[in-house]
N, C-alpha and C positions, 0 to 999 in steps of 0.2 A: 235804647239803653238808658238804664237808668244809674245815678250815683249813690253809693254809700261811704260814710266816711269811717278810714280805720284808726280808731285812734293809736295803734301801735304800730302803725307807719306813719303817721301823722301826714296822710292825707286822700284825695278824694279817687275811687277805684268804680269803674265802669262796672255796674251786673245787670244781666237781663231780666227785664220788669217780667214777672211770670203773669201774674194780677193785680191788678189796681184794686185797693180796698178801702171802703169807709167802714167807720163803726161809731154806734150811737150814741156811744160813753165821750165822743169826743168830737163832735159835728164840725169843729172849725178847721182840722186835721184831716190831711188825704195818707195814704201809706199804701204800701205794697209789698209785696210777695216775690222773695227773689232767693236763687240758692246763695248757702253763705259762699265768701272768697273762697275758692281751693279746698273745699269742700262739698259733699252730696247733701249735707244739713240743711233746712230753711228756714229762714229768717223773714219778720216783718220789720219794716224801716218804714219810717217821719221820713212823707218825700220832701221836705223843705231844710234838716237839718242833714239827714242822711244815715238819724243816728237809729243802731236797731232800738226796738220796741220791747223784745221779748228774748227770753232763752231760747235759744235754735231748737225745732222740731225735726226727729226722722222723716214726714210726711209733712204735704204741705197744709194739709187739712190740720193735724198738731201742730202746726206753730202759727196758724189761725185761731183758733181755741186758747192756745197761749198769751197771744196777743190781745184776744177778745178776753181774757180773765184779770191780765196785768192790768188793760184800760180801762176796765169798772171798777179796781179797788183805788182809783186815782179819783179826783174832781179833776174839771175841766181847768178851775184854776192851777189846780197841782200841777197837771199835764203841761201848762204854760210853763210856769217855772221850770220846768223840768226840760224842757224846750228850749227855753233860753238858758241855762246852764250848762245846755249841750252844744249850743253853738256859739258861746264865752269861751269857752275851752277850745272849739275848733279855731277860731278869732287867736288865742292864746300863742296855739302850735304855729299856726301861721306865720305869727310875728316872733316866733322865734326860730325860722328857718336861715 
């Protein structure tokens, strides 16, 4: 099992890793493949923040595509930032539990 974070429960929810994915737009970043919460949609997730990647796909193969299109219009450095703004905010919710 793997974790995503929700940020509208403000916090971390167990989902079944479907596939492990790298992509080339961002080589320092592992991610995966997993249905959304309470949902048949899928979603790609940062397996270190937990945060999704992309707009949920009906099909896993669409929200691999989705996620392979959002991470080329980023730089790697964006991606960081973006990375660490995602898990300031989780840091945030935490400390206001």
């Amino acid at each position: 099992m793997s974790m995503v974070y929700s940020q509208a429960e403000k916090k971390w929810t167990k989902v079944k890793n479907l596939k492990n994915l790298l992509f080339w737009q961002q080589p320092d970043y592992q991610f995966f493949l997993h249905r959304c919460i309470d949902s048949s949609y899928f979603a790609v997730t940062e397996k270190t923040t937990g945060c999704a990647v992309t707009f949920i796909g009906d099909t896993a193969k669409e929200a691999i595509i989705r996620a392979d299109i959002a991470l080329a219009s980023v730089t790697p450095e964006q991606f960081k930032v973006k990375v660490n703004e995602a898990f300031a905010r989780q840091c945030n919710d935490i400390n206001q539990l």
